[in-house]
Backbone of each chain as ProteinMPNN parsed JSONL, in Angstrom:
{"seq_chain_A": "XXXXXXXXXXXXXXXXXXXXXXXXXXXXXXXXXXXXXXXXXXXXXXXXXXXXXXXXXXXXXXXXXXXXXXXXXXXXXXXXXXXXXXXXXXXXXXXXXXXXXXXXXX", "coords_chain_A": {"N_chain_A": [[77.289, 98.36, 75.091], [75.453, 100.501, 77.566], [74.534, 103.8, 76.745], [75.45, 107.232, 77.687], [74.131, 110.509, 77.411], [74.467, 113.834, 77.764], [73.02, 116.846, 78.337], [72.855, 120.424, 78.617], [75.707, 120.527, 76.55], [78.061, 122.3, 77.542], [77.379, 125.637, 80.298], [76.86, 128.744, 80.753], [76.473, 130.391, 82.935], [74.976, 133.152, 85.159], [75.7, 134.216, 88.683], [73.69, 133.49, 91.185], [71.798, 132.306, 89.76], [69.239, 129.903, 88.459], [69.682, 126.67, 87.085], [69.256, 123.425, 84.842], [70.308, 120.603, 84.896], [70.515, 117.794, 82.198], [70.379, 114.158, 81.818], [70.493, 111.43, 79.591], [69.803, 107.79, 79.241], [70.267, 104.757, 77.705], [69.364, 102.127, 78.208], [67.588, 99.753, 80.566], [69.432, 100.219, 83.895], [70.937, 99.793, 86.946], [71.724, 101.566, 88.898], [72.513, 104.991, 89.246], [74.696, 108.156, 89.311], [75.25, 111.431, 90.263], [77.878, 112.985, 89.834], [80.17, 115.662, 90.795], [83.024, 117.416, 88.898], [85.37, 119.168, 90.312], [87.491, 122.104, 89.398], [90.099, 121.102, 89.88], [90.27, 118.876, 89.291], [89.141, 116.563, 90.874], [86.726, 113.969, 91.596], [83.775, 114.6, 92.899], [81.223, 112.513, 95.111], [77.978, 113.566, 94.264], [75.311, 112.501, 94.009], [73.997, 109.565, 94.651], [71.111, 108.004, 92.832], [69.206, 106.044, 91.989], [66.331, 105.879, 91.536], [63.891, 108.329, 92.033], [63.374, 111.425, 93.76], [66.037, 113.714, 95.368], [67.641, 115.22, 97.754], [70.204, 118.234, 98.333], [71.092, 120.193, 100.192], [71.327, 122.845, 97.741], [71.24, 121.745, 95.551], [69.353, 119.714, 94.172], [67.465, 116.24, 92.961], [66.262, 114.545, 90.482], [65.141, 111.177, 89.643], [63.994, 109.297, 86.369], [63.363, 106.002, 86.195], [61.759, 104.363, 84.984], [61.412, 105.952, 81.94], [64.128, 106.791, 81.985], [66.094, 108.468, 82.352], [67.328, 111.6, 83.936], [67.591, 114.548, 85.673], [69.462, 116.801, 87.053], [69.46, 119.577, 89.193], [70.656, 123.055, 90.098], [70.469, 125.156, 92.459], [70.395, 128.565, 92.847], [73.252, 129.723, 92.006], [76.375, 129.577, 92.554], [79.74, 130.64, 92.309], [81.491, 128.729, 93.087], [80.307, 126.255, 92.366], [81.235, 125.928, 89.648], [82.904, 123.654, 87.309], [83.178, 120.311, 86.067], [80.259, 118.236, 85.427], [79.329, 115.44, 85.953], [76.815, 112.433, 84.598], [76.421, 109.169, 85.864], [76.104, 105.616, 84.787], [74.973, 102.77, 85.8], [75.131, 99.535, 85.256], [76.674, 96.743, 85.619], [78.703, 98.123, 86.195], [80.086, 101.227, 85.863], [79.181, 103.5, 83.594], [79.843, 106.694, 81.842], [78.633, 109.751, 81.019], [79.909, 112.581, 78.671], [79.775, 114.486, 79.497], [78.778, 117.882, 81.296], [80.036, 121.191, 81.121], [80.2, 123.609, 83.174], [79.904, 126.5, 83.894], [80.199, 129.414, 85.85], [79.489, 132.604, 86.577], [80.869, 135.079, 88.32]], "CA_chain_A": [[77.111, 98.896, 76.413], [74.441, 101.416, 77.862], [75.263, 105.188, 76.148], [74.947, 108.019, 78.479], [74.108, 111.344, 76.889], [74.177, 114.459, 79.124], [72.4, 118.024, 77.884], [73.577, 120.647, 77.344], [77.428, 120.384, 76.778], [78.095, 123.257, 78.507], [76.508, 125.945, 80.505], [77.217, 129.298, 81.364], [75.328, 130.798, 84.603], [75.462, 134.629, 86.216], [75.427, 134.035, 89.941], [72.65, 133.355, 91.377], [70.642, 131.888, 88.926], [69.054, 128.177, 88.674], [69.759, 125.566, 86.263], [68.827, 122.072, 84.908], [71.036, 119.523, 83.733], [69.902, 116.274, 81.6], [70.839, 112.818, 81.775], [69.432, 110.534, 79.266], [70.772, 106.569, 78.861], [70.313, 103.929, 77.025], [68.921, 101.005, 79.054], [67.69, 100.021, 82.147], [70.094, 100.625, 85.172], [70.551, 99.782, 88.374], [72.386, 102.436, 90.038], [72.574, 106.189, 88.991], [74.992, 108.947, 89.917], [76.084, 112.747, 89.728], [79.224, 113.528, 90.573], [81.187, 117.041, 90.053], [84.53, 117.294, 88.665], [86.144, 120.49, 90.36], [88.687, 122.897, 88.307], [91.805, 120.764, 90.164], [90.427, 117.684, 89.114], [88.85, 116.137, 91.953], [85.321, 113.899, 92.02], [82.921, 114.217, 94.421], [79.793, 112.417, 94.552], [76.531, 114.853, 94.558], [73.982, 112.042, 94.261], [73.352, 108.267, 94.355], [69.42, 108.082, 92.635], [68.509, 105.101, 90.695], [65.393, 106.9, 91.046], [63.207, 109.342, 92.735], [64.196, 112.684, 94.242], [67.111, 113.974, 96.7], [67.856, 117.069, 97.812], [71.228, 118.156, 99.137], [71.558, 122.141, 99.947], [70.717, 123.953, 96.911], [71.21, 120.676, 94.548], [68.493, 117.93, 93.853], [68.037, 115.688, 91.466], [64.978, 113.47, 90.179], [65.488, 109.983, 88.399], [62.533, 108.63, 86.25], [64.352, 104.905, 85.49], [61.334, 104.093, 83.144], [61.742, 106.81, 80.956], [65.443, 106.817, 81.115], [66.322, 110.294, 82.128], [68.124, 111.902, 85.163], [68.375, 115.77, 85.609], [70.457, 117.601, 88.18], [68.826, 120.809, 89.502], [71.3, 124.117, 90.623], [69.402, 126.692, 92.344], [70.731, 130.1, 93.156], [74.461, 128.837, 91.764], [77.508, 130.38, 92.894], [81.016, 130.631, 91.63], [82.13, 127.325, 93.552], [79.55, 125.264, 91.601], [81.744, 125.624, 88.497], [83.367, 122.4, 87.132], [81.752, 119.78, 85.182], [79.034, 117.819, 86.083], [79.02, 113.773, 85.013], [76.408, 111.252, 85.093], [76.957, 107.532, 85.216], [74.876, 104.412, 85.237], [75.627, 100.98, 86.759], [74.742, 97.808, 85.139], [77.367, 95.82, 86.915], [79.918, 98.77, 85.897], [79.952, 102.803, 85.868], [79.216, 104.341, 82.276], [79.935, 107.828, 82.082], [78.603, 110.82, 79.895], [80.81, 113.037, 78.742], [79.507, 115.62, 81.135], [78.027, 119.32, 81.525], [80.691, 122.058, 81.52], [79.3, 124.683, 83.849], [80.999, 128.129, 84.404], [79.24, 130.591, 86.904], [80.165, 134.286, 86.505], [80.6, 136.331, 89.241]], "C_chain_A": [[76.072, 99.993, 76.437], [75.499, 102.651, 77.506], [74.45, 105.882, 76.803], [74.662, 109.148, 77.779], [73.462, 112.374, 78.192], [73.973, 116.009, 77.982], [72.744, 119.134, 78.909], [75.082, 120.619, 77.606], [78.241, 121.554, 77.444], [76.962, 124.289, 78.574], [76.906, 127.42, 81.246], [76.457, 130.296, 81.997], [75.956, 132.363, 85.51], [75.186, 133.977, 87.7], [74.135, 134.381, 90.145], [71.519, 133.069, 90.754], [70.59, 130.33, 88.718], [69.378, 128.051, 87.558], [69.537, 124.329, 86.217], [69.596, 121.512, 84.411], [70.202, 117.708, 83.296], [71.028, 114.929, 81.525], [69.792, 111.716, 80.712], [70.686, 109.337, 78.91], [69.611, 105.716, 78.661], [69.13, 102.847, 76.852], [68.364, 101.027, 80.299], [69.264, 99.784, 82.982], [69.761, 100.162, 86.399], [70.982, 100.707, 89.58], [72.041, 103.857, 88.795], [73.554, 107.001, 89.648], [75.196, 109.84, 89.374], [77.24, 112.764, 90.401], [79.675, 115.36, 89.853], [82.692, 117.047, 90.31], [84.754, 118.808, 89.116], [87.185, 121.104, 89.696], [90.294, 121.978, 88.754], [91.433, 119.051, 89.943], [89.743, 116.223, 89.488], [87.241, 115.756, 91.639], [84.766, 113.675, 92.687], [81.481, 113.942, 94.06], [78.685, 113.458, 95.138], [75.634, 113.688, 95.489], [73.964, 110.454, 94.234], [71.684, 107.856, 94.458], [69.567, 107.35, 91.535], [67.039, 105.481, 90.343], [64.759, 108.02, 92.063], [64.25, 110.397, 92.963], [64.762, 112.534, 95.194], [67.372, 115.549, 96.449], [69.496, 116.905, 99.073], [71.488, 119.608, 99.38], [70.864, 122.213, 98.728], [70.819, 123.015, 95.627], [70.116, 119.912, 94.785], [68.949, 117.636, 92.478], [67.048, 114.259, 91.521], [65.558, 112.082, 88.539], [64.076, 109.161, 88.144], [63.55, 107.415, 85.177], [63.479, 104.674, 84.538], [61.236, 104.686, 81.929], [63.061, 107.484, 80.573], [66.268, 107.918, 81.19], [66.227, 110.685, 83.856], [67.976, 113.391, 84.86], [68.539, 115.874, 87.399], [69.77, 119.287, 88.134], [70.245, 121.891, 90.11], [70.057, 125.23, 91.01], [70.43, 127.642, 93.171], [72.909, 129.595, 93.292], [75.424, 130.111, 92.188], [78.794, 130.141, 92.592], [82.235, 129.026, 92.119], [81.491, 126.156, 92.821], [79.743, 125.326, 90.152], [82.403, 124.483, 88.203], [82.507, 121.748, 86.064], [81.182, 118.555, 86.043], [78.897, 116.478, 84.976], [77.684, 113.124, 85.876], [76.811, 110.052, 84.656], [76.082, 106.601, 85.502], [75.616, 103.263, 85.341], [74.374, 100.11, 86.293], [75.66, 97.13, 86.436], [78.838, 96.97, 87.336], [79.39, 100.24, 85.546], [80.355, 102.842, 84.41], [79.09, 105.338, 82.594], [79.468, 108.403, 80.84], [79.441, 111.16, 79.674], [80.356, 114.478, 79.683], [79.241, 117.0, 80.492], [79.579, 120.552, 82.155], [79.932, 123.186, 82.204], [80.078, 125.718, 84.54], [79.793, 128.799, 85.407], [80.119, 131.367, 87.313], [79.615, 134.88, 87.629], [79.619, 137.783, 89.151]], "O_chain_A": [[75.765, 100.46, 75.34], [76.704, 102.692, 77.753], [73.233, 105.701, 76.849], [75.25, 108.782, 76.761], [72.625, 112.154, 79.068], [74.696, 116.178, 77.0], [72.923, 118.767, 80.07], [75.579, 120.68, 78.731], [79.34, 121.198, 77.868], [76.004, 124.343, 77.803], [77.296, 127.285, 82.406], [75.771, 131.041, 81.297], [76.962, 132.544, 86.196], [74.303, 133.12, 87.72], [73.504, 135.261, 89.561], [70.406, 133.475, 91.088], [71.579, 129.599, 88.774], [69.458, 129.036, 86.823], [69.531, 123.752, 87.305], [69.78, 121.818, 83.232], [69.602, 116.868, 83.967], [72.22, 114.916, 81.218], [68.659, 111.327, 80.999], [71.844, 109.528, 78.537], [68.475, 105.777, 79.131], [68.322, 102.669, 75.94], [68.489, 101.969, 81.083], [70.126, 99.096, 82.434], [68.632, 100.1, 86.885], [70.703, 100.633, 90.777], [71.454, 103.699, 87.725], [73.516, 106.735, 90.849], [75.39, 109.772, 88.161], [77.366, 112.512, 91.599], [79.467, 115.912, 88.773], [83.364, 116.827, 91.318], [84.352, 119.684, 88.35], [87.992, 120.242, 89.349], [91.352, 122.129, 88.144], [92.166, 118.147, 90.345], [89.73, 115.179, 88.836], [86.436, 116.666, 91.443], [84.9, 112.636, 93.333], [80.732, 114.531, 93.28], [78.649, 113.979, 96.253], [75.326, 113.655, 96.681], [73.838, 110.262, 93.024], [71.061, 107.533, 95.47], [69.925, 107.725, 90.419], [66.572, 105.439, 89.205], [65.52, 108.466, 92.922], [65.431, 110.426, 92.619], [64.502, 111.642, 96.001], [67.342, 116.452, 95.613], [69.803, 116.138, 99.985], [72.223, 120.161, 98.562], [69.78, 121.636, 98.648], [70.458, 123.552, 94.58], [70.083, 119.408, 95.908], [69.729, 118.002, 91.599], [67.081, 113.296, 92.288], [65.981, 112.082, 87.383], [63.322, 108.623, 88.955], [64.14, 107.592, 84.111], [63.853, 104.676, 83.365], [60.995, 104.037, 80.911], [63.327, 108.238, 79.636], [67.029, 108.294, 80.298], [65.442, 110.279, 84.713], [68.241, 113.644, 83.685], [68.052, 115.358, 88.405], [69.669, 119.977, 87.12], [71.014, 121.156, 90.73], [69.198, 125.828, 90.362], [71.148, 127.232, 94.083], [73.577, 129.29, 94.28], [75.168, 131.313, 92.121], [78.948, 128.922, 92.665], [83.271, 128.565, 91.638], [82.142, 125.121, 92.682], [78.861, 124.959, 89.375], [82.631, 124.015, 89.318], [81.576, 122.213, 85.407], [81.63, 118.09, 87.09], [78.557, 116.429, 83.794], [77.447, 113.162, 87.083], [77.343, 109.757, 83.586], [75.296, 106.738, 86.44], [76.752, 102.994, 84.95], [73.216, 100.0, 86.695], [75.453, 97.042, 87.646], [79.663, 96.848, 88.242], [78.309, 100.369, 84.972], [81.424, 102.425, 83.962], [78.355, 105.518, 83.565], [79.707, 107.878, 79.752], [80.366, 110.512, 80.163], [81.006, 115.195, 80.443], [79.465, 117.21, 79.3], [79.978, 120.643, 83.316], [78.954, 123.632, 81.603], [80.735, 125.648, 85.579], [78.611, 128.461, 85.467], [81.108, 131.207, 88.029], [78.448, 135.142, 87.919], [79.633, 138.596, 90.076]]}, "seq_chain_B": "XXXXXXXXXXXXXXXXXXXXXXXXXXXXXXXXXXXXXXXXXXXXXXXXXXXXXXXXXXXXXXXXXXXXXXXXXXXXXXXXXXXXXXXXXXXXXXXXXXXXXXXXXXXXXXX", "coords_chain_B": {"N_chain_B": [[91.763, 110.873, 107.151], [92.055, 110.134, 103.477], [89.402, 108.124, 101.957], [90.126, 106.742, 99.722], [93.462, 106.197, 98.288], [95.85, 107.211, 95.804], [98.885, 106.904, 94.698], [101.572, 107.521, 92.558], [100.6, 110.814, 92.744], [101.223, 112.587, 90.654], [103.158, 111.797, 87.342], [106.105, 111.56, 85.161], [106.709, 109.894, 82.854], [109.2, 108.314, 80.128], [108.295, 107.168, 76.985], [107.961, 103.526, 76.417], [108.78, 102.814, 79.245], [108.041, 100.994, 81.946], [105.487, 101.208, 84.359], [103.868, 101.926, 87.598], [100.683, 102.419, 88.364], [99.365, 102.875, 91.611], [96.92, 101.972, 93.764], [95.011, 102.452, 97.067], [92.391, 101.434, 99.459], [90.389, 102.14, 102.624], [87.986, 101.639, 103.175], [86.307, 99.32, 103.255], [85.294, 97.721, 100.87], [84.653, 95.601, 98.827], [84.709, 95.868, 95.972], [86.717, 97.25, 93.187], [88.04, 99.198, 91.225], [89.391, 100.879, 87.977], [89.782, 103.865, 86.023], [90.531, 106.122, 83.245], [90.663, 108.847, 82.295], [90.363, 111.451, 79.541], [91.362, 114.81, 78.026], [88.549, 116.607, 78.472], [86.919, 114.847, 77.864], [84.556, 112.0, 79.184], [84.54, 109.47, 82.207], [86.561, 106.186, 81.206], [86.479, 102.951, 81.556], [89.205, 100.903, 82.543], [89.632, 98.127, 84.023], [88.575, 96.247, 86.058], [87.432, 94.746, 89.665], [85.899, 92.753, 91.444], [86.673, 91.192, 93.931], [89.015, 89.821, 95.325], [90.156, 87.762, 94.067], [89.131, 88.096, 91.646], [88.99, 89.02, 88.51], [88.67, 91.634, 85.676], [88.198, 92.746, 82.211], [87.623, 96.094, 81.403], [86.511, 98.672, 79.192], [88.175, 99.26, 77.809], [90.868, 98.365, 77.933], [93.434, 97.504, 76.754], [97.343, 97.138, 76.572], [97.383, 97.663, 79.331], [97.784, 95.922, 82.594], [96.582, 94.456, 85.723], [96.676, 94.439, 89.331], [95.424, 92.641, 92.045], [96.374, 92.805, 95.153], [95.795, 93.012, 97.764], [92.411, 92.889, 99.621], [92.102, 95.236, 100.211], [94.104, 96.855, 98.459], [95.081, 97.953, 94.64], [96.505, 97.79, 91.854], [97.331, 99.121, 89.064], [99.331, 98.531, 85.713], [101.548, 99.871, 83.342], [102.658, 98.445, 80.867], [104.979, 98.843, 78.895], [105.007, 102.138, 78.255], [103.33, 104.366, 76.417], [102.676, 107.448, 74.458], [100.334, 108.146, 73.883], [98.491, 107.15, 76.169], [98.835, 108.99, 77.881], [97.181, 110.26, 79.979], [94.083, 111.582, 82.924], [94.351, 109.148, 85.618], [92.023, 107.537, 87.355], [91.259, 105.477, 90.459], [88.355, 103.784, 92.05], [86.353, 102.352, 94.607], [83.785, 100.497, 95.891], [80.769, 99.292, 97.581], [78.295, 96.439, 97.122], [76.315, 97.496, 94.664], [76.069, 100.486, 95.403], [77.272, 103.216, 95.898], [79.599, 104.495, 93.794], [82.895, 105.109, 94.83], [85.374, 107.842, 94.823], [89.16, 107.699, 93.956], [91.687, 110.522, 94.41], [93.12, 110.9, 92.242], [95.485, 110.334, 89.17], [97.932, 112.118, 87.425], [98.858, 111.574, 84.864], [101.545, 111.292, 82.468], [103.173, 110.842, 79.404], [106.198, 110.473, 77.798]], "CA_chain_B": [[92.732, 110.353, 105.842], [91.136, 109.855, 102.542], [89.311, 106.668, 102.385], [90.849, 105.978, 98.884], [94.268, 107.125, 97.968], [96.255, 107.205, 95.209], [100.43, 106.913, 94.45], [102.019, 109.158, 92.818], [99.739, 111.893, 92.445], [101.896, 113.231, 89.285], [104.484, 111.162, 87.018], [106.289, 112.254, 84.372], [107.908, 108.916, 81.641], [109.205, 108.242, 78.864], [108.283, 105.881, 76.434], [108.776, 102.097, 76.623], [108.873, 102.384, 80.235], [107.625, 100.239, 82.832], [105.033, 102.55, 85.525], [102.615, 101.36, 88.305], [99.83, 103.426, 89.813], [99.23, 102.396, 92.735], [95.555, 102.459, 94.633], [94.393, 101.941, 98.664], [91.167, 102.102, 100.513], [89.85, 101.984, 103.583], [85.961, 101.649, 103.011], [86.261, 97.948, 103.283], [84.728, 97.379, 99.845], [84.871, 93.988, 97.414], [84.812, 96.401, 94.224], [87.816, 98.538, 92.956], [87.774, 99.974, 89.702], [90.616, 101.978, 87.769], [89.158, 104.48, 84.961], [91.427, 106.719, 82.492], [89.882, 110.561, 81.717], [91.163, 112.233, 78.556], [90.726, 116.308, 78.46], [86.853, 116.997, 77.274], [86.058, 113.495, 78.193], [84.307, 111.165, 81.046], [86.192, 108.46, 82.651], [86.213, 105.045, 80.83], [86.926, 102.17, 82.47], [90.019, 99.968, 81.73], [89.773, 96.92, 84.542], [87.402, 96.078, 87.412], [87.897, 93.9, 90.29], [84.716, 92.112, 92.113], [86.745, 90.792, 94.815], [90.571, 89.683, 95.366], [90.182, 86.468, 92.953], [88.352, 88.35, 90.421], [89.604, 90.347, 87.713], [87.768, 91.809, 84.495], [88.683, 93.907, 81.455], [86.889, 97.094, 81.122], [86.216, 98.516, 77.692], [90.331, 100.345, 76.85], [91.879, 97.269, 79.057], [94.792, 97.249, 75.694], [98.575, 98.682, 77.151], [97.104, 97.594, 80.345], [97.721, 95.096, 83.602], [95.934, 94.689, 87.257], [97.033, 93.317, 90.528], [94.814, 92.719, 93.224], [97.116, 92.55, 95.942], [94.367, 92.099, 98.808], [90.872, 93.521, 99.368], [92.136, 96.756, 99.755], [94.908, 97.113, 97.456], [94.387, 97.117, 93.14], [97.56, 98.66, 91.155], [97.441, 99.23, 87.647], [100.461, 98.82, 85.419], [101.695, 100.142, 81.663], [103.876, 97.572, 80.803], [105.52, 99.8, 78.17], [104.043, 103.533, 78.434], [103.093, 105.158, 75.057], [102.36, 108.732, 74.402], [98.434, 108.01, 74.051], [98.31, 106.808, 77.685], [99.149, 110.631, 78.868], [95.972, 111.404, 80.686], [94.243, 111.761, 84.45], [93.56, 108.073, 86.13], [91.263, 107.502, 88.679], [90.784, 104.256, 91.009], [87.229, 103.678, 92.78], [85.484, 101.362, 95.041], [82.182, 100.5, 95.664], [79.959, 97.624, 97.883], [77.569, 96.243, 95.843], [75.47, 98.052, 94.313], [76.756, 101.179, 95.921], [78.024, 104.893, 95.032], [81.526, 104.215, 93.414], [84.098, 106.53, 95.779], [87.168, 108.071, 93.767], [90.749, 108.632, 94.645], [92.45, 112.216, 93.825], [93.483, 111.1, 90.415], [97.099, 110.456, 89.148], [98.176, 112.635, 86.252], [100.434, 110.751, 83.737], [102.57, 112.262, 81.413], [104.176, 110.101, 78.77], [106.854, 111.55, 76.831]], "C_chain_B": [[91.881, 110.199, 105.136], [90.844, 108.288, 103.014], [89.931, 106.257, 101.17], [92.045, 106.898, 98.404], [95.271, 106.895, 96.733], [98.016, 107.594, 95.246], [100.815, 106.614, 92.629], [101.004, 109.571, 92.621], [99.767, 112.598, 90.636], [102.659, 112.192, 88.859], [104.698, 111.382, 86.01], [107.381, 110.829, 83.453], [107.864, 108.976, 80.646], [108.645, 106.897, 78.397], [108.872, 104.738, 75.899], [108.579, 102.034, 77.82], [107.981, 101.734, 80.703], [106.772, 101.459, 83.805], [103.6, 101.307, 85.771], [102.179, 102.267, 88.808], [99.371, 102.453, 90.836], [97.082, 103.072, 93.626], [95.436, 101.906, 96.7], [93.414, 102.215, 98.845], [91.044, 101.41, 101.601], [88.516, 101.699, 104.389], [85.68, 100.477, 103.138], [85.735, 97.264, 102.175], [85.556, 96.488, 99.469], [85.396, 94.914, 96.31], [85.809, 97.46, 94.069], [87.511, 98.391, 91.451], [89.168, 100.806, 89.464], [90.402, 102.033, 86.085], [90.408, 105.511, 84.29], [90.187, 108.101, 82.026], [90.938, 110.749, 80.53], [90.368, 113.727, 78.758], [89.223, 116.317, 77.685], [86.32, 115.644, 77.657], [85.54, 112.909, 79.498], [85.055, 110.382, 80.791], [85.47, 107.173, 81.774], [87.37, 104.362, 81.388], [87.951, 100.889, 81.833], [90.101, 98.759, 82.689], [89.246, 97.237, 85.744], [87.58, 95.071, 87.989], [86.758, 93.119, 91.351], [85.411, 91.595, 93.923], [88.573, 90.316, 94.615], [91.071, 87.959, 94.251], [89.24, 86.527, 92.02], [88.636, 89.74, 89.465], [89.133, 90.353, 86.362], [88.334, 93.042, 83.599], [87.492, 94.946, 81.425], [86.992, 97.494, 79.491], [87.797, 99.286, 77.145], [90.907, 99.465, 77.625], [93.297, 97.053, 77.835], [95.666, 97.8, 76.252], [98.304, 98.573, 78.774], [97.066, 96.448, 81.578], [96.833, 95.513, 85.141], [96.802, 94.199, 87.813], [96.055, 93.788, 91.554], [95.259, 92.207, 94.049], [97.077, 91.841, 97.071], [93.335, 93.273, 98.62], [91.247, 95.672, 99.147], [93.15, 97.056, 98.868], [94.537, 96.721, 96.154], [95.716, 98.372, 92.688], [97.306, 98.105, 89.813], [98.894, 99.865, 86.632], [100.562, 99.19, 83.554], [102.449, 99.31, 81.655], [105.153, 98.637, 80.047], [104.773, 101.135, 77.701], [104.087, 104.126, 76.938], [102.33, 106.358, 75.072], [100.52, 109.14, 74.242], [97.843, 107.557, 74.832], [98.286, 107.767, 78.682], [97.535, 110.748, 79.026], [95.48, 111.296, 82.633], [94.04, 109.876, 84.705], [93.354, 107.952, 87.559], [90.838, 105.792, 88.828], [89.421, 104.968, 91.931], [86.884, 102.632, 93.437], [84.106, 101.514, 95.15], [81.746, 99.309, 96.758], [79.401, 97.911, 96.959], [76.257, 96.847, 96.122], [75.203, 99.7, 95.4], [77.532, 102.284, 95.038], [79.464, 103.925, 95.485], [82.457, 105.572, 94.404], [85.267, 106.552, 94.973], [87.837, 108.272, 94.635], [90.72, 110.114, 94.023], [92.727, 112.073, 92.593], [95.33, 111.175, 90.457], [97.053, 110.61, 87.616], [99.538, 112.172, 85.714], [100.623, 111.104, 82.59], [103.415, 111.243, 80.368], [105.049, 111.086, 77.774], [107.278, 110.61, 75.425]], "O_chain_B": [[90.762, 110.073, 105.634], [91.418, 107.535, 103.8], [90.474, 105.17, 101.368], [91.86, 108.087, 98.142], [95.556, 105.713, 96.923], [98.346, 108.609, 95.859], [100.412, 105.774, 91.825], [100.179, 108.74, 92.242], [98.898, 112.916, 89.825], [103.02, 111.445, 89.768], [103.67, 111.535, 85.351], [108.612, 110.867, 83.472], [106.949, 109.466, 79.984], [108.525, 105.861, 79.05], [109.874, 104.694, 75.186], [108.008, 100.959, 78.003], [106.937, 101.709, 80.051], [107.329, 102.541, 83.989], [102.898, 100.538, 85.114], [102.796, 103.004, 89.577], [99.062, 101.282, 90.62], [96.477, 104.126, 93.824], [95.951, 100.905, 97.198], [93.122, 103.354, 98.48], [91.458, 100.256, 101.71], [88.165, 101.59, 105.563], [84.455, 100.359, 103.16], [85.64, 96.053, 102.375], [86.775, 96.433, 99.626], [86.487, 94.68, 95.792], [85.759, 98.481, 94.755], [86.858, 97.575, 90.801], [89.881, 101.274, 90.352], [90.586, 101.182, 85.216], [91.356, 105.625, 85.066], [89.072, 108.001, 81.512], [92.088, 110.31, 80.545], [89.294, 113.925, 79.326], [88.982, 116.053, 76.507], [85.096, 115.521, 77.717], [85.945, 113.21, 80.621], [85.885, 110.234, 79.893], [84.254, 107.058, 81.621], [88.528, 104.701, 81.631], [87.627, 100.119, 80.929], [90.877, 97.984, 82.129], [89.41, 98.285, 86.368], [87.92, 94.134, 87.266], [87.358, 93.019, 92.421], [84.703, 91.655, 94.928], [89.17, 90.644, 93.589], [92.144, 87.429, 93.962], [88.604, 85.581, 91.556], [88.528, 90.951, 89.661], [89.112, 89.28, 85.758], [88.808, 94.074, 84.074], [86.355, 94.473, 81.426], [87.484, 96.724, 78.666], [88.126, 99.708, 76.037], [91.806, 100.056, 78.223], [94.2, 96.328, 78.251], [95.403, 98.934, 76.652], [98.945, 99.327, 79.507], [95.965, 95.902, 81.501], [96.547, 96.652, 85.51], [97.703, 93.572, 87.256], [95.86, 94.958, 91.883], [94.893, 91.04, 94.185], [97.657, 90.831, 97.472], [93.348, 94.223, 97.837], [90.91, 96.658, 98.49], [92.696, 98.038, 98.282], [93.913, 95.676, 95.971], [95.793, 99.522, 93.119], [97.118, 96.926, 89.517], [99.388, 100.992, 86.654], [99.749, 98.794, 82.718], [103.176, 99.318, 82.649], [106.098, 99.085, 80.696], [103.97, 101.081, 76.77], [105.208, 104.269, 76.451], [101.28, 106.335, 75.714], [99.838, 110.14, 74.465], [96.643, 107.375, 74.628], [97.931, 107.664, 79.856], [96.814, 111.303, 78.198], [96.313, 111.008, 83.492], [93.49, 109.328, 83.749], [94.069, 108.141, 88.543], [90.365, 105.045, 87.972], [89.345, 106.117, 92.366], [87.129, 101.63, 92.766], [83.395, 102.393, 94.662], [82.486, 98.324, 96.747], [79.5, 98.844, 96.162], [75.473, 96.841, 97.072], [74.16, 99.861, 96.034], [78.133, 102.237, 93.965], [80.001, 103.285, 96.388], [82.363, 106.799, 94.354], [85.955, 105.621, 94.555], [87.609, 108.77, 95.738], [89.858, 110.636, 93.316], [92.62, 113.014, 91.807], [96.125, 111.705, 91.234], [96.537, 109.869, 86.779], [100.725, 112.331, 86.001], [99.74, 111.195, 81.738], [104.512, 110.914, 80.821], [104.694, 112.108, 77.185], [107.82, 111.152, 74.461]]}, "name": "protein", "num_of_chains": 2, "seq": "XXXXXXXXXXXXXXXXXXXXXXXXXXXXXXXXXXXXXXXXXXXXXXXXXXXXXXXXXXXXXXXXXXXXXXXXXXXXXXXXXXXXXXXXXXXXXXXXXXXXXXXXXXXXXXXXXXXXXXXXXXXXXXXXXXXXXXXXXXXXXXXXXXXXXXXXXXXXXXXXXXXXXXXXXXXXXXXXXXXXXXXXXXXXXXXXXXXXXXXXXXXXXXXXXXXXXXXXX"}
């Protein structure tokens, strides 16, 4: 199966400061996503980008499918944008990284 | 209402037993999915469903049954629950080729 690998394994962030997260996999893909896992558990999707950029509030997030590689942008992060942070890729089926722990200190 | 929901939320068995999670949605989607998290880990996927007369193992499908009830219903059963089955599981749908949507997650406890 396609192997996701997500950079760095965790990440810990003073308020208000940006960050990048990495996605690199395997194979080609036909889908892409971020999601964030909140502290109670809960995933919500960020992004669906098989490629190019999106912007959502203070998140984007650029996918270059021929080179295989996804990052997730944070800018000016705040104490709610703690959790971790998965990507997954879609052949016919969602592979997951093991994901981006990301704290942000008050 | 959520569009996908999950039954129970929590459950707490012993082992040997019999336990069904239970999934619903409302998104009208073909594709359900039902993934297993361990702590520190992403979700991997134990059985995928294309449509209501299509059912597929995912890559941990061992210790594990489906039912696809109808389009919107997909329950996943332990036949006999073992103590290395304790973690979160999450059902999803999807159209095709389409962001997967999660439930809330049902935290299972084997004892």
């Amino acid at each position: 199966g396609i192997q996701v690998e997500q950079s760095p394994p965790d990440l810990i962030l003073q308020e208000g400061a940006n960050s990048t997260l990495r996605c690199n996999f395997s194979d080609s893909v036909n889908n892409l996503q971020w999601f964030h896992q909140n502290p109670w558990g809960q995933l919500i999707n960020l992004f669906y980008i098989p490629s190019g950029t999106k912007q959502n509030g203070r998140l984007s997030a650029t996918t270059v499918a021929t080179e295989r590689y996804s990052l997730l942008y944070i800018s000016s992060s705040q104490t709610t944008d703690s959790g971790v942070y998965f990507c997954a890729v879609d052949d016919y089926k969602l592979s997951f990284g093991a994901g981006t722990t990301v704290t942000v200190r008050a | 209402d959520a569009d996908v929901t999950q039954t129970p939320r929590n459950r707490i068995t012993k082992t040997g037993k019999r336990i069904m999670l239970e999934c619903s949605q409302t998104k009208g989607h073909d594709r359900m999915y039902w993934y297993r998290q361990d702590p520190g880990l992403g979700l991997r996927l134990i059985y995928y469903s294309f449509d209501v007369k299509d059912i597929n193992k995912g890559e941990i499908s061992d210790g594990y049954s489906v039912s696809r009830q109808a389009q919107a219903k997909f329950s996943l059963s332990l036949e006999s629950a073992i103590p290395n089955q304790t973690a979160l599981y999450f059902c999803a749908t999807s159209g095709t080729q389409e962001t997967q949507y999660f439930g809330p997650g049902t935290r299972l406890l084997v004892l």
